[in-house]
Residue, then its C-alpha position, 0 to 999 in steps of 0.5 A: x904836083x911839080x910834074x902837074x906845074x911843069x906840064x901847065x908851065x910847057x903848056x903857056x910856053x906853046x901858046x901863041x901870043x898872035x890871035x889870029x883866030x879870033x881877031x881874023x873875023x874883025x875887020x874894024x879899024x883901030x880906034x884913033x888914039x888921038x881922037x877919042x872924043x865922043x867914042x865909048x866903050x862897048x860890049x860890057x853888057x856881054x862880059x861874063x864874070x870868070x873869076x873874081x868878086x862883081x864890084x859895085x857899079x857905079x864909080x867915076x872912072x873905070x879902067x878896063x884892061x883887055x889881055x889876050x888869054x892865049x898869050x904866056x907873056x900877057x898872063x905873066x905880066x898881070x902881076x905888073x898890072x895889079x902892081x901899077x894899080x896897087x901904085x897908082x889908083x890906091x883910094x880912088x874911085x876907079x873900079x879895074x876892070x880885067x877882060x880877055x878871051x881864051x880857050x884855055x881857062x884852065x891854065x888861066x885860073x893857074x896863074x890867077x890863084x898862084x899871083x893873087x889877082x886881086x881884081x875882077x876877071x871877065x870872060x869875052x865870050x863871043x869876042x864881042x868886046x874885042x870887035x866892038x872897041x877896035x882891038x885889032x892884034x893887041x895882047x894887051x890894052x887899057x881903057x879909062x873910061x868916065x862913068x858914062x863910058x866914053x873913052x879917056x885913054x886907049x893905050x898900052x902903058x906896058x909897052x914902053x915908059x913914055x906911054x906909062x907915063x902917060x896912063x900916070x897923068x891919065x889917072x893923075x888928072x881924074x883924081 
């Protein structure tokens, strides 16, 4: 069982980060962080359920988190994903969405299973979430979306404090 751990870890090590496979295709520009007015999310509709349980659907806000599945560093920081929710979005009405694209389910539900993801994982089949949102060489990304789907925030609140800061007043606002 530990060698079966140890060949699965090797595996998402030799993964790349870089998706240029599927994102090579997209010729969409990145949405204009500063500019979301009117802008909506798209290709929900084509997401399917890779694990986890459905949640009701009708919430205030939704904050969809799209994270490459090819990449070993996105996998691993899911766990501070659900941590900064557990934080930040306790009893709210915010439904959390995680959503991603890879060839390798497998080494994905290993890491689902051993860090207790509590939320709902979809699977970007045709990569139409990816095109249809501007997600154009992004690991990992998080929207906050209004119940009619347009767009509140677009950012990565993992990459630096500055931009988590600004997911928390995001979030602190909608409460």
């Amino acid at each position: 069982m530990r060698f079966l751990k140890l060949i699965v870890f090797m595996l998402i090590i030799l993964v790349s980060c870089i998706n240029d496979s599927i994102l090579k295709n997209n010729e969409e520009k990145d949405i204009n962080i500063s500019n979301l007015s009117n802008r909506t999310i798209q290709g929900l509709d084509k997401v399917q359920l890779f694990c986890g349980k459905n949640t009701k659907t009708s919430y205030k806000y939704k904050i969809i988190v799209y994270f490459n599945g090819m990449c070993s560093v996105c996998i691993a920081e899911m766990l501070e994903w659900q941590n900064l929710f557990k934080t930040w979005i306790h009893n709210m009405d915010v439904e959390i969405l995680f959503i991603t694209y890879t060839n390798e389910m497998e080494i994905l539900q290993f890491y689902f299973e051993k860090d207790k993801i509590d939320f709902p994982i979809y699977f970007d089949v045709d990569s139409t979430f990816i095109k249809n949102n501007g997600i154009v060489n992004s690991s990992h990304l998080a929207f906050i979306v209004d119940s009619t789907n347009k767009i509140v925030y677009k950012d990565d609140p993992l990459k630096d404090s500055m931009t988590k800061n600004d997911f928390i007043n995001t979030i602190s606002k909608i409460k």
